[in-house]
LOMARMAR-148318 format. One record per residue (C-alpha): residue in three letters; x, y, z. Coordinates in steps of 0.05 Angstrom, whole numbers, plus 5000, padded with zeros to 4 digits. Layout:
<recs>
AlaXYZ/...
</recs>
This chain:
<recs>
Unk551046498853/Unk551446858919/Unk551246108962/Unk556645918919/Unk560146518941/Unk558346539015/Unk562245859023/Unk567346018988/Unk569046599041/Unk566546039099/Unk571745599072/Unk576546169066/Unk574946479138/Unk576045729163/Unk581845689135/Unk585646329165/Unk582546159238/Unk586045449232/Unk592345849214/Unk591446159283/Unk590445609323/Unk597545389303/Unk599145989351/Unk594545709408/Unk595346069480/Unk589745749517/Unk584645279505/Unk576945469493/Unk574245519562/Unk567245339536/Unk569144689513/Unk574144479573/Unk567544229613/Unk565643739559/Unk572643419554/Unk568942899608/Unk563542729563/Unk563742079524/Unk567242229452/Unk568042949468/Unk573543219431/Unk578043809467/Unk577444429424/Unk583344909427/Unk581945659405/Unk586246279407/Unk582846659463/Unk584647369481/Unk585147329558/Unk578947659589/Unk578148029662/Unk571647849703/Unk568148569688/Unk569148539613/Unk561548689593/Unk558048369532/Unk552048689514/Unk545948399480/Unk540048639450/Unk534448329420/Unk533048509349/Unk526948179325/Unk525047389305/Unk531046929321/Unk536847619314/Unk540947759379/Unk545548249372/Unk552348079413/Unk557448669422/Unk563548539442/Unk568148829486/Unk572949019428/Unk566949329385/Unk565548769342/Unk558548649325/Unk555547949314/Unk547547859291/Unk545547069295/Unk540246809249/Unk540947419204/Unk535747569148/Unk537148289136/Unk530148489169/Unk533648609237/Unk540048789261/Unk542349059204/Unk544549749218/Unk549049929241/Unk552149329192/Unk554448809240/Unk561148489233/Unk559247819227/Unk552847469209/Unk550646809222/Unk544946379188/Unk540745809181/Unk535945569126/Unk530245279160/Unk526145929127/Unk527546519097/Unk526947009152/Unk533546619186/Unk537146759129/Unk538947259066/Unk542247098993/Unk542747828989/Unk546648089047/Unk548448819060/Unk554749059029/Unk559649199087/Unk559748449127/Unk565648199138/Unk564347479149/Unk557647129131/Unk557546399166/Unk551245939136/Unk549445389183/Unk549144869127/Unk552344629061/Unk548544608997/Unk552744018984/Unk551243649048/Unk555143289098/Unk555543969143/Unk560044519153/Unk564844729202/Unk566345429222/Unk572245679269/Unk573246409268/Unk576746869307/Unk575747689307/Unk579348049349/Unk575747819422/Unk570747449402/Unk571646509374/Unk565546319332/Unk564545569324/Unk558445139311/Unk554744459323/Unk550544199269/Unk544443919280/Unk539143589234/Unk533143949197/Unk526843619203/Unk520343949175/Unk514543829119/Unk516943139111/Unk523743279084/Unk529443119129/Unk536243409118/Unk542843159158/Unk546743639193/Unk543644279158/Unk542544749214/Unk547544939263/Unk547845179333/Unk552745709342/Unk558245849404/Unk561046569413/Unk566846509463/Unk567547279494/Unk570647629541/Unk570346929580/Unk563746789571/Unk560246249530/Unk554846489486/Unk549945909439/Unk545146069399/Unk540145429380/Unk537645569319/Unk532545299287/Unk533044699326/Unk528144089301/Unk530743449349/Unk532743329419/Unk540543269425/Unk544642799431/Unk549842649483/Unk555442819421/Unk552143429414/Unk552143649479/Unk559743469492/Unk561143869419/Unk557044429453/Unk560544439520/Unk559545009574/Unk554745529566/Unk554046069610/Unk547446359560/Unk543546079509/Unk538046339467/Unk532145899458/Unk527145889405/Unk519845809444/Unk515545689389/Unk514345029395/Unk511444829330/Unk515745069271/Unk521544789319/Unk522344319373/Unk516044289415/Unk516344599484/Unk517343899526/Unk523543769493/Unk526644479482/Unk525344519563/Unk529143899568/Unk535144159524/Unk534944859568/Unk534644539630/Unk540143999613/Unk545544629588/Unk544444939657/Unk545345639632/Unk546146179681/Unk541746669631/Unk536346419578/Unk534246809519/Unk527846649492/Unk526646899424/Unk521546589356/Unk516446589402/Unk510546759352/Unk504146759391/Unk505446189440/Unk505446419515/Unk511146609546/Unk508546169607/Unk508045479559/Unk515045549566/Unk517145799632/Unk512345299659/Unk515544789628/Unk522744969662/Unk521544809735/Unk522145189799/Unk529945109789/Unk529345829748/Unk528046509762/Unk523846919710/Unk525147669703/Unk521648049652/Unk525848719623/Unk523249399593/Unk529349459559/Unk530949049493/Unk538748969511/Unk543048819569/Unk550048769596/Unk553248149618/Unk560347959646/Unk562647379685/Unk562147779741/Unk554747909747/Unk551547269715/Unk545747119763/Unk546846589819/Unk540846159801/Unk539146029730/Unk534646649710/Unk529946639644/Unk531547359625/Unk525247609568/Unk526548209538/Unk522148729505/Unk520248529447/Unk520947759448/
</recs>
């Protein structure tokens, strides 16, 4: 069975990125801010160093898919179904199994590593991968819908780049909890799902956005809801900018100095 199979090369990815951090040169930047926090654990990761102007683009692909390039050409699509994003075939997927279109049992040929946010035999999973620039990790976090309640069966996903740190919420059902927050650390952007019904209603996804203090949001499974029930909801603390473009291009160097709600086309 392909699940069957998609762990096994988790567990096997997992594995070889553990081997790495054995050769440790610095430690992840994103998670050096939650070392404070109370039980925050200091995560070390193999980090290629990165200069201020090293660009990570992103482009919106449709639903809950961002598409992060990296610096050193690796391609990462978040949430990945196969119904966007998928050519040219990204390097590495990630999923969650909240619904189908956040997620794919039959994944284009070509992937090199497929990362599900949950186990099929509970208790959570743990990723920590390293290609070439770019450190995926992830938080889990509970699913929560129809009445059925699963522990620690959708995960929010870090990509550590070119000095930047990049989460991706998921299919986020529950407000977080201080744990979860020190486990998340630092991030400089985070894309937010603004539906506010299938996931976390808009009061307490604000909250969560507002308490990450992102430089750049990313709103994305918006569905029909107004952009404005959300935006509303964030404060006069941060700028809105609407794009005609579907992608753009962020370093360290030119991440906006006040928190900016960034929608792009499509979204």
């Amino acid at each position: 069975m392909f699940v069957t199979r998609l762990f096994a090369c988790a567990a096997f990815v997992v594995a070889l990125a553990s081997a790495a951090d054995a050769q440790t040169q610095r430690p992840s930047t994103c998670m050096a801010v939650a070392h404070s926090l109370p039980q925050a654990t200091y995560v070390a990761a193999p980090l290629h160093e990165a200069a201020t102007d090293d660009t990570v683009r992103l482009t919106y692909a449709g639903h809950s898919t961002y598409l992060i390039d990296t610096p050193a050409g690796i391609r990462i699509a978040t949430d990945f179904s196969g119904a966007y994003g998928a050519s040219p075939i990204p390097n590495v997927v990630t999923m969650n199994k909240a619904h189908t279109t956040h997620f794919t049992l039959s994944p284009p040929p070509g992937i090199d590593h497929i990362l599900p946010g949950w186990d099929d035999n509970g208790g959570g999973i743990s990723h920590s991968l390293l290609v070439d620039d770019v450190y995926v990790r992830n938080v889990t976090t509970d699913i929560s819908r129809y009445g059925v309640f699963e522990a620690d069966a959708n995960s929010i996903f870090i990509f550590e780049v070119a000095g930047l740190c990049i989460g991706h919420l998921g299919h986020l059902h529950h407000r977080l909890t201080d744990t979860h927050y020190a486990e998340i650390g630092r991030l400089d952007i985070v894309m937010v799902p603004v539906d506010g019904g299938m996931t976390l209603a808009l009061d307490g996804m604000s909250e969560i956005t507002r308490r990450l203090s992102s430089s750049i949001i990313l709103p994305m499974h918006r569905h029909r809801t107004p952009m404005s029930a959300f935006t509303s909801r964030m404060g006069e603390g941060f700028d809105i900018e609407f794009r005609d473009g579907n992608s753009l291009e962020v370093s360290l160097s030119n991440l906006p100095r006040r928190p900016t709600i960034i929608i792009l086309a499509g979204v």
